[in-house]
C-alpha positions as CSV (number, residue, x, y, z in Angstrom):
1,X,-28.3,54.4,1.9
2,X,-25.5,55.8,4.4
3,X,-26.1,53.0,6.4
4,X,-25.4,50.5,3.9
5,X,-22.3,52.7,2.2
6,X,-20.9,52.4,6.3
7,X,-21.6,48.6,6.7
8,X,-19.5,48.3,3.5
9,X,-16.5,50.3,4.2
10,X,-15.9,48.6,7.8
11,X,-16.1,45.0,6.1
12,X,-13.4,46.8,3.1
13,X,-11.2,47.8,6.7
14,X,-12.1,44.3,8.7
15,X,-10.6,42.8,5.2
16,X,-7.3,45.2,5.0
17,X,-6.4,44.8,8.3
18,X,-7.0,41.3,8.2
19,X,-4.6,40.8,5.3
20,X,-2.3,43.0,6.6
21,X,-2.1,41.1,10.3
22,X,-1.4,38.1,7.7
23,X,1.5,39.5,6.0
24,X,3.3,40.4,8.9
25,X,2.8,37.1,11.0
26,X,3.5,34.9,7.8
27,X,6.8,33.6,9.7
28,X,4.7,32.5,12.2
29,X,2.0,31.1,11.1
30,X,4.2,28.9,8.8
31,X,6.2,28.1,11.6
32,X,2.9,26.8,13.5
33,X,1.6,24.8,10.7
34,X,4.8,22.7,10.1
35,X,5.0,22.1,13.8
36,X,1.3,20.8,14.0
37,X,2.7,18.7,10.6
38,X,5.7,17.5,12.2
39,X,3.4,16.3,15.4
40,X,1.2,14.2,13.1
41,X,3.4,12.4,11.0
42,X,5.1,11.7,14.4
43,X,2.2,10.3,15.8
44,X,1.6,8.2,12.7
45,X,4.9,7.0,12.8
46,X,4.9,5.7,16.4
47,X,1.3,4.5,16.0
48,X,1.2,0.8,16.1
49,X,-0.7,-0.2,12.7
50,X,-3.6,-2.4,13.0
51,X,-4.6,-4.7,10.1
52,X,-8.0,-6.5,9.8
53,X,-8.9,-9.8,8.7
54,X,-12.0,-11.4,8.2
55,X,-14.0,-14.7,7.2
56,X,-17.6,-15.3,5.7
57,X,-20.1,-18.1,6.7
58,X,-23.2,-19.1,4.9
59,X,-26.0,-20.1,7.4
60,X,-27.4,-22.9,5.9
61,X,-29.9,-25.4,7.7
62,X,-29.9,-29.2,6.9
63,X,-33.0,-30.0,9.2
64,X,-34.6,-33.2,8.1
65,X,-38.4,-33.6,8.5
66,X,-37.8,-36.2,11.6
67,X,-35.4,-33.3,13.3
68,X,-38.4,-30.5,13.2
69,X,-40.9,-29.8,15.4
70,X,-44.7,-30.8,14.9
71,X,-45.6,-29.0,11.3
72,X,-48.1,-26.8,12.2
73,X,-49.2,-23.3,10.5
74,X,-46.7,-21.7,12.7
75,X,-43.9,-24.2,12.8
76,X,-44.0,-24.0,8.5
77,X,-42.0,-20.7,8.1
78,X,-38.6,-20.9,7.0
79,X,-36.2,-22.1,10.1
80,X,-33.4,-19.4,8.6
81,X,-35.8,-16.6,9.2
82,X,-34.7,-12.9,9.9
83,X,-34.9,-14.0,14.0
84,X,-33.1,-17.6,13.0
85,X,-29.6,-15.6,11.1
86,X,-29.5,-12.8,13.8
87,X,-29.6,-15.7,16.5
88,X,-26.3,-17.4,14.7
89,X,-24.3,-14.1,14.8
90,X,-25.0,-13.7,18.7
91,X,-24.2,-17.5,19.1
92,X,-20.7,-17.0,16.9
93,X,-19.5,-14.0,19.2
94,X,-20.4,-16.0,22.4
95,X,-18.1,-16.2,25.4
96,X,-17.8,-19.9,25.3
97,X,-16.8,-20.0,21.5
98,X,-14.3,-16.9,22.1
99,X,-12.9,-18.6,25.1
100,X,-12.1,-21.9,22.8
101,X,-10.3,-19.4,20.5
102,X,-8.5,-17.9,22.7
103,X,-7.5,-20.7,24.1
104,X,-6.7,-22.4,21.0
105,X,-4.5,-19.6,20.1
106,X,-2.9,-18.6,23.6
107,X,-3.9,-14.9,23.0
108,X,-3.3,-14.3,27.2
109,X,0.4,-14.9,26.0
110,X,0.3,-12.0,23.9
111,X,0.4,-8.1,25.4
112,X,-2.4,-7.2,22.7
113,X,-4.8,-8.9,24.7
114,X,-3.9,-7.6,28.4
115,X,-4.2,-3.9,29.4
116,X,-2.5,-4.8,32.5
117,X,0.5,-5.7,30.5
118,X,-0.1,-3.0,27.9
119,X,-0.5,0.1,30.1
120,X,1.1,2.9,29.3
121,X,2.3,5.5,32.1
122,X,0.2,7.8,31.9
123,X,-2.6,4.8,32.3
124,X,-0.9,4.0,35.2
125,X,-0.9,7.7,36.8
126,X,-4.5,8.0,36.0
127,X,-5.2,4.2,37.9
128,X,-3.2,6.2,40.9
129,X,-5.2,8.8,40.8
130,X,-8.1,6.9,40.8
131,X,-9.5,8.3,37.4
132,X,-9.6,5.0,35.9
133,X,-10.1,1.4,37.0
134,X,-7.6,-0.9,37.6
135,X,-7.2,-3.4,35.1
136,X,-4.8,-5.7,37.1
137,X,-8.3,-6.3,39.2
138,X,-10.1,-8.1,36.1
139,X,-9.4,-11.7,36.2
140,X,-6.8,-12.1,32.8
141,X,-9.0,-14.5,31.0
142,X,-11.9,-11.8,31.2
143,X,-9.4,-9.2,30.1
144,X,-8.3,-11.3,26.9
145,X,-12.4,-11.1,26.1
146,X,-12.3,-8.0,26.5
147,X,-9.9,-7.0,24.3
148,X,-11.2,-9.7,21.6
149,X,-14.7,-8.2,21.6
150,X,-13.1,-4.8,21.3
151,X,-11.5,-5.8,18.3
152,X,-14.0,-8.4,17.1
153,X,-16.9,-6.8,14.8
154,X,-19.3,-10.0,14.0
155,X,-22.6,-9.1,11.7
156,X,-25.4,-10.3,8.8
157,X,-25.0,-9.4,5.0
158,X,-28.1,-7.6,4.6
159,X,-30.8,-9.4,3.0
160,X,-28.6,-12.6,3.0
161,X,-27.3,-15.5,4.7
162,X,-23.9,-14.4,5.2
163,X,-22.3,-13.7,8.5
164,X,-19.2,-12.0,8.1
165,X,-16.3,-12.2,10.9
166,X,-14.1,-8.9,11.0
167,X,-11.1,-8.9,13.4
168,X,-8.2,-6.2,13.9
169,X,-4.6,-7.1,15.1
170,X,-1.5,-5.2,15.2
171,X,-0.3,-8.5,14.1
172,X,-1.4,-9.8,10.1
173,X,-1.2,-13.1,10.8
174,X,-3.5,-13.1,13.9
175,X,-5.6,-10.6,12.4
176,X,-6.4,-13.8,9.5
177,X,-6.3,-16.2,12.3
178,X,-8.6,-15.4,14.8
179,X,-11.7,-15.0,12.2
180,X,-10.7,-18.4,11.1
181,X,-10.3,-19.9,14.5
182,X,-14.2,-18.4,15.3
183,X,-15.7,-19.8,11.9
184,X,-14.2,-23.3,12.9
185,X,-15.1,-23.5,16.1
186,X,-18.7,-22.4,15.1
187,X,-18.7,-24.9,12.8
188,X,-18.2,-27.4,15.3
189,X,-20.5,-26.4,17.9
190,X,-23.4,-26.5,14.7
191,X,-22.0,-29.7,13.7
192,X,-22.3,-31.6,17.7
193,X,-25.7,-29.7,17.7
194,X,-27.0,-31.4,14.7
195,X,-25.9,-34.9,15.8
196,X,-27.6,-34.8,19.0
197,X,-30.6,-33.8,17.2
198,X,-30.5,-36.2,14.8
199,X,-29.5,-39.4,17.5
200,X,-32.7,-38.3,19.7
201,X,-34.5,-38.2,15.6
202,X,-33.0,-41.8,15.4
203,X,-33.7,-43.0,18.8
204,X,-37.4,-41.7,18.7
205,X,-38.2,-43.4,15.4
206,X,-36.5,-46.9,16.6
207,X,-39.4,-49.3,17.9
């Protein structure tokens, strides 16, 4: 029992000299927390906002019985599959459909897309220094996919057949353009696709 009565009476001092070291170091301890405050709404200040856009697209398939393979028991699942919607959202992040969009869009115009133009000093120190790679050595259009993939987030509505295009911008009209500029160019590479299959359809059922 005298253990337990001792335990408790240094916890009762821990507490009173706790308190104590409190009240007298209340100046500076307020002090310190408006500082830290200060700091972060600076930093939220300067901080460049970002806003995201995005754009749906519904996989659907308009295969004809002459543009299908050979029916067979394997051939006769569902073209749109799991494998066949996970397939679209690799092909709409592709290199060659962003390079049409950036393209389209001259985003190697724009300081967003080049960490060479965007580098802060203290990137440039640490290039110097050798703690961090050189951007200036990337080629710029492989810089402007990098930042594009960085800020590009492409996937599947679960169990549907909706892909959804996400895409962050310090600027709100390119944040609404870019997803749109993907989706259409998408769209276009599905549409040529579906013509040549259906002209070699054509051709093979001409006599």
């Amino acid at each position: 029992m005298s253990g337990v009565q001792s335990t408790t009476s240094d916890v009762d001092v821990d507490l009173r000299q706790l308190f104590a070291s409190l009240a007298r170091n209340w100046m500076r301890i307020l002090v310190v927390a408006l500082v830290v405050t200060g700091i972060a709404f600076a930093l939220a200040w300067v901080a460049t906002p970002h806003f995201m856009g995005e754009t749906r697209i519904l996989i659907e398939t308009r295969e004809s019985v002459f543009t299908r393979p050979e029916s067979t028991a394997e051939t006769d699942r569902p073209i749109l599959d799991e494998e066949g919607i996970a397939s679209q959202v690799e092909v709409i992040g592709s290199t060659d459909i962003l390079k049409q969009v950036a393209q389209k869009l001259e985003l190697h115009k724009l300081p967003e897309f080049d960490e060479a133009a965007n580098m802060s000093l203290i990137g440039r120190l640490m290039v110097i220094a050798g703690l961090r790679n050189d951007p200036d050595e990337i080629p710029p259009e492989e810089r402007v996919l990098k930042a594009m993939r960085q800020k590009l987030d492409v996937y599947r509505v679960e169990k549907s057949r909706v892909i959804v295009i996400e895409f962050s911008s310090e600027d709100p009209k390119l944040s609404a353009a870019v997803p749109n500029a993907i989706a259409d160019a998408y769209i276009s590479v599905s549409r040529d696709a579906k013509q040549l299959s259906n002209t070699d359809a054509t051709a093979w059922l001409e006599p």
